[in-house]
Every structure is written in structure tokens, then in C-alpha cells.
PyMOL Python script that loads the backbone (N, CA, C, O; Angstrom):
from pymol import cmd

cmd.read_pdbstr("""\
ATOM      1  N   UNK A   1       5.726   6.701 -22.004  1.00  0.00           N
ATOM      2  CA  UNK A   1       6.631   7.600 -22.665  1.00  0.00           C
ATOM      3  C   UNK A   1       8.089   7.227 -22.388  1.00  0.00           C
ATOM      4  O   UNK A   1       8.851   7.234 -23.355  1.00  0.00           O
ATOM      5  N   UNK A   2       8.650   6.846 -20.974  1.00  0.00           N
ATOM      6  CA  UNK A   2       9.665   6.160 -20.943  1.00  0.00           C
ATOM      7  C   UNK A   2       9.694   4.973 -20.180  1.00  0.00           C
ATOM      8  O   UNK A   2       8.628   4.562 -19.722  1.00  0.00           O
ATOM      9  N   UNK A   3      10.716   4.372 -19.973  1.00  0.00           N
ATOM     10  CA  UNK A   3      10.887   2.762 -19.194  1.00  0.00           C
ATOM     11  C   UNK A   3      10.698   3.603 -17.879  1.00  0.00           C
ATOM     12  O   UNK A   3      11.077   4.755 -17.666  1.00  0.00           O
ATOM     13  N   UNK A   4       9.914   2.611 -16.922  1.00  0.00           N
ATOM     14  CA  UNK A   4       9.954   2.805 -15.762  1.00  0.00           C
ATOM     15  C   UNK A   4      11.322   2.085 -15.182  1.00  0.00           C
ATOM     16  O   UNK A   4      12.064   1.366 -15.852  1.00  0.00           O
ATOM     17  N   UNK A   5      11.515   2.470 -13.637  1.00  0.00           N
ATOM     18  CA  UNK A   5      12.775   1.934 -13.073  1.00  0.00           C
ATOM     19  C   UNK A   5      12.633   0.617 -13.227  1.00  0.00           C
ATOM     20  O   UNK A   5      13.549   0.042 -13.815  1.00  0.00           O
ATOM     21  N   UNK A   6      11.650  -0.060 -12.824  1.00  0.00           N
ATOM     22  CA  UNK A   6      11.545  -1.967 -12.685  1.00  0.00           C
ATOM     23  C   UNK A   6      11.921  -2.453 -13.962  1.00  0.00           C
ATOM     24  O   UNK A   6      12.312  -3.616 -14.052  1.00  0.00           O
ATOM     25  N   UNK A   7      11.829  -1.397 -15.410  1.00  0.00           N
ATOM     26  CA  UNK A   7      12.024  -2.147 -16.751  1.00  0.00           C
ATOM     27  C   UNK A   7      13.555  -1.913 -17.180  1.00  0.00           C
ATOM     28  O   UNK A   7      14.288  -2.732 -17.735  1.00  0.00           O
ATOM     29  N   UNK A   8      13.803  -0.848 -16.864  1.00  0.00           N
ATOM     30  CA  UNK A   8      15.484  -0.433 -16.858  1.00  0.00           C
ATOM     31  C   UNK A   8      16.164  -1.176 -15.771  1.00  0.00           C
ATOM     32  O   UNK A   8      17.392  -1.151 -15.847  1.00  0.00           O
ATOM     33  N   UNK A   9      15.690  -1.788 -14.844  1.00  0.00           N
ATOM     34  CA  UNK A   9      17.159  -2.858 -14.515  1.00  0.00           C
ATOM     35  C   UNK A   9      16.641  -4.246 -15.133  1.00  0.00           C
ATOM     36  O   UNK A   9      17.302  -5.216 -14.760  1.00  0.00           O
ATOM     37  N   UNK A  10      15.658  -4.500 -15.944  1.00  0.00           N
ATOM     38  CA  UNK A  10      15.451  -5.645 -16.779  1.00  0.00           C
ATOM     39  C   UNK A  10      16.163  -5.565 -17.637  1.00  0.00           C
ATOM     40  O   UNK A  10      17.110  -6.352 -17.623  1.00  0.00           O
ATOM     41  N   UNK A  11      16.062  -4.678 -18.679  1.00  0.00           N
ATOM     42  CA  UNK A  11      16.766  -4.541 -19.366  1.00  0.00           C
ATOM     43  C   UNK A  11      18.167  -4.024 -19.180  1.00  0.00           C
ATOM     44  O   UNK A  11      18.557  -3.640 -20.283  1.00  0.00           O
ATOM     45  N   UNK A  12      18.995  -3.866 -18.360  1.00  0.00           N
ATOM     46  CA  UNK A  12      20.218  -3.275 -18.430  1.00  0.00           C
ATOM     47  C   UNK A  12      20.684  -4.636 -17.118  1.00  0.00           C
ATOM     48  O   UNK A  12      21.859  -4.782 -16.780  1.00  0.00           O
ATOM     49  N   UNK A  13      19.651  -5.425 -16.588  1.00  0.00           N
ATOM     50  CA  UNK A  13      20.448  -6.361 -15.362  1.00  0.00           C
ATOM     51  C   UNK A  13      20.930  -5.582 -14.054  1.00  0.00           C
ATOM     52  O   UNK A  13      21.210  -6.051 -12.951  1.00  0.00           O
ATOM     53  N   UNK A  14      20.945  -4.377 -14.454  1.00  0.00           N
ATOM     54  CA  UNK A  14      21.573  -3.651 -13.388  1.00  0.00           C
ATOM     55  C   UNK A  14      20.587  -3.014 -11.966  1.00  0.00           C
ATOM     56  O   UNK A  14      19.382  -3.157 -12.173  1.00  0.00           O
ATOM     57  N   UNK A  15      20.855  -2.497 -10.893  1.00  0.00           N
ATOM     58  CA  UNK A  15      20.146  -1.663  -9.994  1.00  0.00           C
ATOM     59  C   UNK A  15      21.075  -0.621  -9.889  1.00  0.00           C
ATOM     60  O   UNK A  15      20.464   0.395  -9.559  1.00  0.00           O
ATOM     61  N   UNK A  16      22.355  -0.395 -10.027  1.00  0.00           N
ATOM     62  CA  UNK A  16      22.785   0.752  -9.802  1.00  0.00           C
ATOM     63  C   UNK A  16      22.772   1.624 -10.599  1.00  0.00           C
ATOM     64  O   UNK A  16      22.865   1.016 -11.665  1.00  0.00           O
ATOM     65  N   UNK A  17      22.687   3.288 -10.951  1.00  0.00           N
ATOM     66  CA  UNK A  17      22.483   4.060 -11.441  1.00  0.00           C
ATOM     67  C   UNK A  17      23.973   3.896 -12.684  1.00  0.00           C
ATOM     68  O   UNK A  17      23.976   3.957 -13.913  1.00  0.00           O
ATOM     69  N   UNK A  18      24.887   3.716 -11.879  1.00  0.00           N
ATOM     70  CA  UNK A  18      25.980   4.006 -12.971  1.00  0.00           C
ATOM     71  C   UNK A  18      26.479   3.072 -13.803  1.00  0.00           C
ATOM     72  O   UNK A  18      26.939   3.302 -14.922  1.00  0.00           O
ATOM     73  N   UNK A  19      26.395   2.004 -13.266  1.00  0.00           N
ATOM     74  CA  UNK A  19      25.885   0.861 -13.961  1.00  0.00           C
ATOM     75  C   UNK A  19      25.267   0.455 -15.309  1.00  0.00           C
ATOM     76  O   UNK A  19      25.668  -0.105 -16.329  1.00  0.00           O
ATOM     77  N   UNK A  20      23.853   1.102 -14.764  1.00  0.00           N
ATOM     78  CA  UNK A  20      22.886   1.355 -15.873  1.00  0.00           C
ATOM     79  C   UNK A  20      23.320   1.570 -16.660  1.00  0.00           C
ATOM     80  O   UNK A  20      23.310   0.892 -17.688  1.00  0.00           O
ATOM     81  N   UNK A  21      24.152   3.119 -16.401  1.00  0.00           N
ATOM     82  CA  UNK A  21      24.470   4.203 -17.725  1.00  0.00           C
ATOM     83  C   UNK A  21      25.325   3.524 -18.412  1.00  0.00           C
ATOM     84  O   UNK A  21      25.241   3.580 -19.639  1.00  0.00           O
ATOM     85  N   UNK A  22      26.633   2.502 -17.621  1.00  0.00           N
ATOM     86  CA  UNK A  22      27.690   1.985 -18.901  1.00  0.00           C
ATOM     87  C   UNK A  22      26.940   0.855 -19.395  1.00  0.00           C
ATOM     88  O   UNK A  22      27.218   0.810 -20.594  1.00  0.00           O
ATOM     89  N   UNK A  23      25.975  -0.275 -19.066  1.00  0.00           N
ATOM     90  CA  UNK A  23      25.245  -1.109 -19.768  1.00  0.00           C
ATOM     91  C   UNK A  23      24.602  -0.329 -21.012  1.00  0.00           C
ATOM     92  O   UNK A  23      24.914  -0.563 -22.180  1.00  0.00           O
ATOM     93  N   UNK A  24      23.484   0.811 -20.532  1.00  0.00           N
ATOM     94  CA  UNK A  24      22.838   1.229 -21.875  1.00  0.00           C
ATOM     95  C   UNK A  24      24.191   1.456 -23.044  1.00  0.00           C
ATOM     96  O   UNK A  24      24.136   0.893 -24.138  1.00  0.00           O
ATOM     97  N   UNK A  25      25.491   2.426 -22.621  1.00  0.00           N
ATOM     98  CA  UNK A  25      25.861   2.715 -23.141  1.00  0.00           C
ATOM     99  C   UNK A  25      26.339   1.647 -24.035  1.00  0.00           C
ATOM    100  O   UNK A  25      26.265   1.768 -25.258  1.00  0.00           O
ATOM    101  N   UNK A  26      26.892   0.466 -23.384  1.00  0.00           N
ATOM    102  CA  UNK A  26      27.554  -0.531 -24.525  1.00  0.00           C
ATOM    103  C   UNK A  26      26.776  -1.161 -25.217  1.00  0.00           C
ATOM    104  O   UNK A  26      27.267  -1.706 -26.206  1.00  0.00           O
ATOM    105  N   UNK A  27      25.473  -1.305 -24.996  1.00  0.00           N
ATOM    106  CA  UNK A  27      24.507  -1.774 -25.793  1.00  0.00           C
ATOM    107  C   UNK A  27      23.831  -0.894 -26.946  1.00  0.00           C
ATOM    108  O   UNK A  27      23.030  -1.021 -27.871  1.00  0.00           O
ATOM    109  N   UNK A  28      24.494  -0.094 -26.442  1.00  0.00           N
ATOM    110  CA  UNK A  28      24.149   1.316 -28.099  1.00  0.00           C
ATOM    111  C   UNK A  28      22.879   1.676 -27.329  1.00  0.00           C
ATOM    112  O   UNK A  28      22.416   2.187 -28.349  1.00  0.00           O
ATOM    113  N   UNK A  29      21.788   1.886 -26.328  1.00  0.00           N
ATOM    114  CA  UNK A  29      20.228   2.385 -26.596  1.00  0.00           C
ATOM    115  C   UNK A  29      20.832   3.776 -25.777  1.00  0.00           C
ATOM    116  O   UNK A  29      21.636   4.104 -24.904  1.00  0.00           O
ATOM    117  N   UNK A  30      19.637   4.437 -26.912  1.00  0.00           N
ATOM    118  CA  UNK A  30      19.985   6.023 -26.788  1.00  0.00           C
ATOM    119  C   UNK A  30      19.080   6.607 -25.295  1.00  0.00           C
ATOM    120  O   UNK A  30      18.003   6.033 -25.128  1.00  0.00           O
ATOM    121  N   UNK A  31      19.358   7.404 -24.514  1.00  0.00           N
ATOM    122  CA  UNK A  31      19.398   7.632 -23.302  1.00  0.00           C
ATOM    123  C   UNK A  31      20.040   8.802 -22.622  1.00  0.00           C
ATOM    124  O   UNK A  31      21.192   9.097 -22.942  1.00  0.00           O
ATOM    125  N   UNK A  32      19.305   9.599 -21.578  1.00  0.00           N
ATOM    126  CA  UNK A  32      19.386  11.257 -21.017  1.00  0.00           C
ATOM    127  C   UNK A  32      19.952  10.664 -19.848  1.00  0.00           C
ATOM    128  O   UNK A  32      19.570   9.499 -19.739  1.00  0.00           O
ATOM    129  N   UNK A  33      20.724  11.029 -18.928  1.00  0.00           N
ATOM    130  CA  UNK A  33      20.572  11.327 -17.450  1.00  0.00           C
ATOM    131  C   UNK A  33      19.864  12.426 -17.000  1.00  0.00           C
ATOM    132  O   UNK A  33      19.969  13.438 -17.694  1.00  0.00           O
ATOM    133  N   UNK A  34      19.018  12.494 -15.798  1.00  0.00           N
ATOM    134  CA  UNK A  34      18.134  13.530 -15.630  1.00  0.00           C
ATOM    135  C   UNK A  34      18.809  13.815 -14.343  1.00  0.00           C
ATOM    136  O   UNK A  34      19.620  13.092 -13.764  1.00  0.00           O
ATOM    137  N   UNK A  35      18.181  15.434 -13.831  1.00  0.00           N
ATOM    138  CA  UNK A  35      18.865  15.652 -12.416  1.00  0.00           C
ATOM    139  C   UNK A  35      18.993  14.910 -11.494  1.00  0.00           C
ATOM    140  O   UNK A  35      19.700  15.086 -10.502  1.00  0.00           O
ATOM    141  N   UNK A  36      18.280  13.962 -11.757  1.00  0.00           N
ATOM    142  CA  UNK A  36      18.829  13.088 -10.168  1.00  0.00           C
ATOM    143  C   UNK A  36      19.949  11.855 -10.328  1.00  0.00           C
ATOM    144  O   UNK A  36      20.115  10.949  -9.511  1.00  0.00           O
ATOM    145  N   UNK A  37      20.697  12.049 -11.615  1.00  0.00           N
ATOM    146  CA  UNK A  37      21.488  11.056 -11.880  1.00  0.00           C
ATOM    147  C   UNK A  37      21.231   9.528 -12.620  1.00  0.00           C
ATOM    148  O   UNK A  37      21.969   8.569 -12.846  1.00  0.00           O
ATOM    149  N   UNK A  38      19.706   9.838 -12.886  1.00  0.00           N
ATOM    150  CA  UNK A  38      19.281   8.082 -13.720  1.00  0.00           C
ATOM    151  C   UNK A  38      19.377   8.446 -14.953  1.00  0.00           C
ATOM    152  O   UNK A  38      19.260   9.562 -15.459  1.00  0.00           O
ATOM    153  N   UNK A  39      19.650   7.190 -15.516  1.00  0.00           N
ATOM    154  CA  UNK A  39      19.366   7.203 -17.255  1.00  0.00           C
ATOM    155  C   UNK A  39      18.134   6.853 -17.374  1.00  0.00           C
ATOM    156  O   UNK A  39      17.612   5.837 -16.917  1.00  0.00           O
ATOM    157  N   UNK A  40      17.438   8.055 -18.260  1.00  0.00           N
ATOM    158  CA  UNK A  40      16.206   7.588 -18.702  1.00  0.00           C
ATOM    159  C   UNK A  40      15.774   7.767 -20.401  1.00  0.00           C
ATOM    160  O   UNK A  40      15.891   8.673 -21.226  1.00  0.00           O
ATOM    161  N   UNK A  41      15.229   6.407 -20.406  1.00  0.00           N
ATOM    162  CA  UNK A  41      15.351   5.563 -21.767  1.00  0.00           C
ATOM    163  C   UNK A  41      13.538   5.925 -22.201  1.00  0.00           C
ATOM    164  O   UNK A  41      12.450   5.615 -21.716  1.00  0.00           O
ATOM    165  N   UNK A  42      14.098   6.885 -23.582  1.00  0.00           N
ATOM    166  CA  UNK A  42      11.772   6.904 -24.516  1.00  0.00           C
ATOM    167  C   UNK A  42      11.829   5.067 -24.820  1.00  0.00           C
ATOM    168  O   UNK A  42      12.568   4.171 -25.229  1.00  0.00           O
ATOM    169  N   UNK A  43      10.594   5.315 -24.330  1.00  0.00           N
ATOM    170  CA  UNK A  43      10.178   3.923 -24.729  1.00  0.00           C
ATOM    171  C   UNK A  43       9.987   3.749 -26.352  1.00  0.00           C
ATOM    172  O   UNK A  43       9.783   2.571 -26.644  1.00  0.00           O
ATOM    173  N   UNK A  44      10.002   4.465 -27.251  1.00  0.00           N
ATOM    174  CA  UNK A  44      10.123   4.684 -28.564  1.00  0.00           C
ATOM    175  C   UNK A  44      10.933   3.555 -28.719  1.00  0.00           C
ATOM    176  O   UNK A  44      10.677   2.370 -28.936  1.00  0.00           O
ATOM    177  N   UNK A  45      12.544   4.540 -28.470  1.00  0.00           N
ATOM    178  CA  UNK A  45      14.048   3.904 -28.299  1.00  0.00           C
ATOM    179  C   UNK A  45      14.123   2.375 -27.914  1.00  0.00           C
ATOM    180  O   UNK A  45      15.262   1.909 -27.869  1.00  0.00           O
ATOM    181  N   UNK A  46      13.302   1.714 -27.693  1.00  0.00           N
ATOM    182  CA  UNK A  46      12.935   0.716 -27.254  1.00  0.00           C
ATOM    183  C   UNK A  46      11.829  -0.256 -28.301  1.00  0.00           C
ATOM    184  O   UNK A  46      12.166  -1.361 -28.725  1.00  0.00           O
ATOM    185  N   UNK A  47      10.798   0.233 -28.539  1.00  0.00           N
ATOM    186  CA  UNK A  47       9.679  -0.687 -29.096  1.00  0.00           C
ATOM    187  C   UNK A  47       9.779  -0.238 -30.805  1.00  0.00           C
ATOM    188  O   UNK A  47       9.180  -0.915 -31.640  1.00  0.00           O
ATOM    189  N   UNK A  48      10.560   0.913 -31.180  1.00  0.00           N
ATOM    190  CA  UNK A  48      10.807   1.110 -32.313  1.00  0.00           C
ATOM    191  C   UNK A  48       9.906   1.900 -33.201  1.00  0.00           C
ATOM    192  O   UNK A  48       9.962   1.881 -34.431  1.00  0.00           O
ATOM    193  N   UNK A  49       8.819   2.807 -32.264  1.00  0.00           N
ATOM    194  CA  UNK A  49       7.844   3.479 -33.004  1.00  0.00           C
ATOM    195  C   UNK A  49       8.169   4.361 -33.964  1.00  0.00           C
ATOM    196  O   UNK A  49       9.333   4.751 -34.061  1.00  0.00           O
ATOM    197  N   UNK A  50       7.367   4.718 -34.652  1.00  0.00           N
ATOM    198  CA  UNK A  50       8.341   6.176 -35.712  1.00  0.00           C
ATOM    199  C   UNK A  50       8.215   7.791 -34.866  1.00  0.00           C
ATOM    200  O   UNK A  50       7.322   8.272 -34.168  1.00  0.00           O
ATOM    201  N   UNK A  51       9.144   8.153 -35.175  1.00  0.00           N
ATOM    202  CA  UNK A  51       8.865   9.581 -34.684  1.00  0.00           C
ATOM    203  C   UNK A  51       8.868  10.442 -36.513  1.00  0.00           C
ATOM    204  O   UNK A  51       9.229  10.160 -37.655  1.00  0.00           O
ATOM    205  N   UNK A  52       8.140  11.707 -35.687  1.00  0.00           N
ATOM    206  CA  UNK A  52       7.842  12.646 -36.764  1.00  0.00           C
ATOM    207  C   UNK A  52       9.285  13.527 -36.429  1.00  0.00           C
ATOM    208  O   UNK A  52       9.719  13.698 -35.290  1.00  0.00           O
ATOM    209  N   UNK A  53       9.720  13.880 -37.284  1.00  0.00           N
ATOM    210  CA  UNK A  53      10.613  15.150 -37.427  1.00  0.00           C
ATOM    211  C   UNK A  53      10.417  16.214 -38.802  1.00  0.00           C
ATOM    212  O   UNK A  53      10.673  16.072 -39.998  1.00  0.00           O
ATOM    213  N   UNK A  54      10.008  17.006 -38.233  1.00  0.00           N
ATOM    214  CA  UNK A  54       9.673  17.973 -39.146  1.00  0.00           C
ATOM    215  C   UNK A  54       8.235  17.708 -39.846  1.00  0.00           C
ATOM    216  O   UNK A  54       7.164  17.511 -39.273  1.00  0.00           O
ATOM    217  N   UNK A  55       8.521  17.761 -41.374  1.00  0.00           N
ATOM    218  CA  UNK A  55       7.813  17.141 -42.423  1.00  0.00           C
ATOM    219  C   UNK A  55       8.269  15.875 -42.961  1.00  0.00           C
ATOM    220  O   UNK A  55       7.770  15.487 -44.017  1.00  0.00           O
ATOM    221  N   UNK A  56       9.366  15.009 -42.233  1.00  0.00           N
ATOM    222  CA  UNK A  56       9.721  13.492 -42.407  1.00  0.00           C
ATOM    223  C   UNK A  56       9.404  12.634 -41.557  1.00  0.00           C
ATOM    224  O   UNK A  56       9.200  13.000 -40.399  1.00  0.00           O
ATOM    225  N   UNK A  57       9.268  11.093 -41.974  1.00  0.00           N
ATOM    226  CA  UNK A  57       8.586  10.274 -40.614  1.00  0.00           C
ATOM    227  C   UNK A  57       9.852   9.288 -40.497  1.00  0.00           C
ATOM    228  O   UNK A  57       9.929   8.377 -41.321  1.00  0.00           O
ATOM    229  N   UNK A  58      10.832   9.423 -39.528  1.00  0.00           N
ATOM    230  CA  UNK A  58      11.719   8.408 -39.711  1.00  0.00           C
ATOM    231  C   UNK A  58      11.256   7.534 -38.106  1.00  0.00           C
ATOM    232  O   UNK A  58      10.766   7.768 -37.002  1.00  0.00           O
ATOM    233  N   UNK A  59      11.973   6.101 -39.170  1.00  0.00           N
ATOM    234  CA  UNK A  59      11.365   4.948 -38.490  1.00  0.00           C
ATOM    235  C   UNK A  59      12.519   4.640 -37.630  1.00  0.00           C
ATOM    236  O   UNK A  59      13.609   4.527 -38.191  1.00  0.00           O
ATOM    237  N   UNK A  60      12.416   4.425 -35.826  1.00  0.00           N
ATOM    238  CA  UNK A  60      13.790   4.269 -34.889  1.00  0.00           C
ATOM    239  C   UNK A  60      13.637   3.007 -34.171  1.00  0.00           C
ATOM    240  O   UNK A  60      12.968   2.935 -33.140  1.00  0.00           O
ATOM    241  N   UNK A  61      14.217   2.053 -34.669  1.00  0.00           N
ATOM    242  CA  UNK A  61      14.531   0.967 -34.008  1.00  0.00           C
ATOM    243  C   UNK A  61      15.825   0.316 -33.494  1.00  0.00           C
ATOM    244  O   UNK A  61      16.831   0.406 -34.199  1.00  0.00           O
ATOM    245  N   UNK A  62      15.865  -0.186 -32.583  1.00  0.00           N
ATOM    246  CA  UNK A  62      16.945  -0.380 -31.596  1.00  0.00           C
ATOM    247  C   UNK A  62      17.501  -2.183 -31.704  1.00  0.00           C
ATOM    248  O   UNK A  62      16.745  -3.141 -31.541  1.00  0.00           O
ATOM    249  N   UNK A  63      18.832  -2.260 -31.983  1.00  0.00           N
ATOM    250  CA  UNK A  63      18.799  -3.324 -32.028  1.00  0.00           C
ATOM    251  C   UNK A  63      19.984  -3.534 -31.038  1.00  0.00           C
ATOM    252  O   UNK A  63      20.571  -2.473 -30.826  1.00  0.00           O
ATOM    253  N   UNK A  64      20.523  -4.650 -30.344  1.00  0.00           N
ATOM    254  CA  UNK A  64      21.284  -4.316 -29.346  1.00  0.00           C
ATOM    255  C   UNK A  64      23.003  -4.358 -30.626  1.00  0.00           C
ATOM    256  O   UNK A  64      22.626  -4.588 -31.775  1.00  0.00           O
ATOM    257  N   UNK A  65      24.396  -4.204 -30.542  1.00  0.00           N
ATOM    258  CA  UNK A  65      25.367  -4.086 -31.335  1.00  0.00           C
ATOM    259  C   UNK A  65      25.526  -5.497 -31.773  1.00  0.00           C
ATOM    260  O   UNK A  65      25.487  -5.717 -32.983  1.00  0.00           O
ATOM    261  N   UNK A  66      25.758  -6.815 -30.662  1.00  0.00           N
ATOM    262  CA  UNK A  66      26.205  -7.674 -31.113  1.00  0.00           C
ATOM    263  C   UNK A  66      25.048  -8.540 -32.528  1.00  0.00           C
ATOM    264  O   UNK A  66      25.185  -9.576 -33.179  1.00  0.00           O
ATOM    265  N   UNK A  67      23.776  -7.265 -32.482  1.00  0.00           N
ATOM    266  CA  UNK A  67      23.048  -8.228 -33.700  1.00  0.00           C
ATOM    267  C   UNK A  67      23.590  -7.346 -35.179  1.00  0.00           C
ATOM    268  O   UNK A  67      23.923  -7.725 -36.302  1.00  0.00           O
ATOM    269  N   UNK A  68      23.441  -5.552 -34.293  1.00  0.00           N
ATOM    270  CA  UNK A  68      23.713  -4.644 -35.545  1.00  0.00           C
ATOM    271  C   UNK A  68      24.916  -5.415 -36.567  1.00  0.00           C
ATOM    272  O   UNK A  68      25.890  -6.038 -36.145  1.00  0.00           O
ATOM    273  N   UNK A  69      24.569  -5.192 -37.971  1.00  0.00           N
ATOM    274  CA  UNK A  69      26.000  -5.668 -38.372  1.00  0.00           C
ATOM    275  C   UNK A  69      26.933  -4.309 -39.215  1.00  0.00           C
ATOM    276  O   UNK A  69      28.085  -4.501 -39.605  1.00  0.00           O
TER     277      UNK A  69
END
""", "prot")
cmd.dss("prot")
cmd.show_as("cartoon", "prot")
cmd.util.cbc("prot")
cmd.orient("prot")
């Protein structure tokens, strides 16, 4: 359901918490901080599954900015 810690400093390069948060952030992937101060990333947000909203099925895929155009 979300990245575990070992996959969030793969993907972000980082180990520090705050870190993390300005990597995800400049890379555009959408992301909570939870009470204990980590960013935590749906693995959705990541592998690009569809989510349901409502009675619509929109499709969420993540691309990092420097590909978005």
C-alpha cells in the first residue's frame, strides 16, 4: 500500500527524513508526512495503478518533472 523505508531512500537517495521530503518534493511524487515526521509515499503514486473516485476511474501515473513536458 505504501513504499517501505528501504524503497524511499532508493528512490529519493536520501536517509534523512527532511531530505526525503525536499527530494520527493522536487521530483513532483505526491506524498503525506505522518506523526512521526516521514514522508510517506501510496505505492499507487509510484507504479501508476488507477484509482476509483467516485463513479470515475482515473488513471495516476508519476513521471519524475525533468521527463514531464
Amino acid at each position: 500500500m505504501f513504499l517501505s523505508i528501504e524503497e524511499l531512500v532508493q528512490l529519493t537517495g536520501r536517509k534523512v527524513k527532511a531530505k526525503q521530503i525536499h527530494a520527493l518534493r522536487s521530483m513532483g511524487v505526491p506524498f503525506f508526512v505522518n506523526a512521526l515526521g516521514q514522508p510517506v509515499v501510496a505505492r499507487a503514486a509510484i507504479e501508476g495503478r488507477a484509482q476509483v473516485s467516485g463513479d470515475r476511474v482515473a488513471r495516476v501515473s508519476w513521471q519524475p518533472r525533468v521527463v514531464a513536458g
